[in-house]
C-alpha positions in Angstrom: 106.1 70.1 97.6 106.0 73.4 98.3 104.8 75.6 101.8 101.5 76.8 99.6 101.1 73.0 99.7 101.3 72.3 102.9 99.2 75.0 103.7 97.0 73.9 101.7 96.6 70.3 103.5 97.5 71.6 107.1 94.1 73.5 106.6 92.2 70.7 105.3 93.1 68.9 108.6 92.2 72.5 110.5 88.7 72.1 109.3 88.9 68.7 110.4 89.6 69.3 114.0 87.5 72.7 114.2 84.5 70.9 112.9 85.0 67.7 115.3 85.7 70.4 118.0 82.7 72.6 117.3 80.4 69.5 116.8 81.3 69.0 120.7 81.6 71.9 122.2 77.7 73.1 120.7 76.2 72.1 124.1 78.4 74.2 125.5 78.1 76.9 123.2 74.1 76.7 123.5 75.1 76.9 127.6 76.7 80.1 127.4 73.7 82.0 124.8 71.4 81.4 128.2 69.8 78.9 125.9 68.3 75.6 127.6 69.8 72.2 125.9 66.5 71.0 125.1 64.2 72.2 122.4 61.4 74.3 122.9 59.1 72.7 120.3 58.5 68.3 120.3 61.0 67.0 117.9 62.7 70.2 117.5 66.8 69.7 118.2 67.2 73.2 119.5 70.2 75.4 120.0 72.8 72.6 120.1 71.0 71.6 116.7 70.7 75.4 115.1 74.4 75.5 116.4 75.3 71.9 114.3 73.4 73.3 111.5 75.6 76.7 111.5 78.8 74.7 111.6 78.5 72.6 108.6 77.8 76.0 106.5 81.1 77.4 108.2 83.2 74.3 107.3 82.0 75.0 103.7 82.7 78.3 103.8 86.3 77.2 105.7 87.0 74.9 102.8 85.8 76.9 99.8 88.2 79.8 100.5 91.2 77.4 101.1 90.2 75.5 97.6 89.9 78.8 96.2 93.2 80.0 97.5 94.9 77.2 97.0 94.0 76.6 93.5 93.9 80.1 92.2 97.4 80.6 94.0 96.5 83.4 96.3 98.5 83.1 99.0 97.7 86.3 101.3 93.7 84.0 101.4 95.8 80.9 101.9 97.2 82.4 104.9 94.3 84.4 105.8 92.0 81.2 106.3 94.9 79.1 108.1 94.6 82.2 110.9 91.3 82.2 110.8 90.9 79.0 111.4 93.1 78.7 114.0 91.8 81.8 116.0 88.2 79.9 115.7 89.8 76.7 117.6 91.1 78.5 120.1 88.2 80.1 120.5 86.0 77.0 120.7 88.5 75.4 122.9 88.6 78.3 125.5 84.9 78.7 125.8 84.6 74.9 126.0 87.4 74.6 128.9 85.7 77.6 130.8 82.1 76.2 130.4 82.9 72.3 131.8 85.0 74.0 134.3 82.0 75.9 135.9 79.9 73.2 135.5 82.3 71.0 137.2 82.3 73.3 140.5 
């Protein structure tokens, strides 16, 4: 196997982890917008849903540019969405640490 494989499949688990991440960190996320964690409306789901909703469109997007990539053999997009990807979890993870840490005070 070659490193455009092993791209490929380290991004499929990227997706894995930013999804699961971002699936847990929402409440958080819908924290820091100023938005309350309960919806507005009776049997609405809120921000943390609206922010659920957003993800699984992202994690398509994630994994239709590394299929695309991967199969078409493009490597700059290959490498392109591994970055991205990672940036995103770092991201999610930072804001995540730094909202339960101010909660926790």
């Amino acid at each position: 196997m070659e490193l455009f494989t092993y791209a490929f499949v380290a991004n499929i688990f990227l997706t894995f982890i930013d999804a699961t991440i971002g699936y847990l960190a929402a409440p958080a996320l819908a924290a820091l917008m100023g938005s309350g964690e309960e919806g507005s409306e009776e049997g609405s789901e809120g921000p943390v849903g609206g922010i659920r909703r957003l993800l699984s469109f992202v994690v398509a997007l994630y994994m239709f540019f590394n299929c695309l990539a991967y199969f078409d053999r493009i490597g700059w997009l290959l490498y392109f969405t591994t970055a991205v990807l990672a940036v995103d979890i770092t991201a999610q993870l930072v804001i995540f640490r730094k909202m339960t840490r101010s909660r926790g005070r």
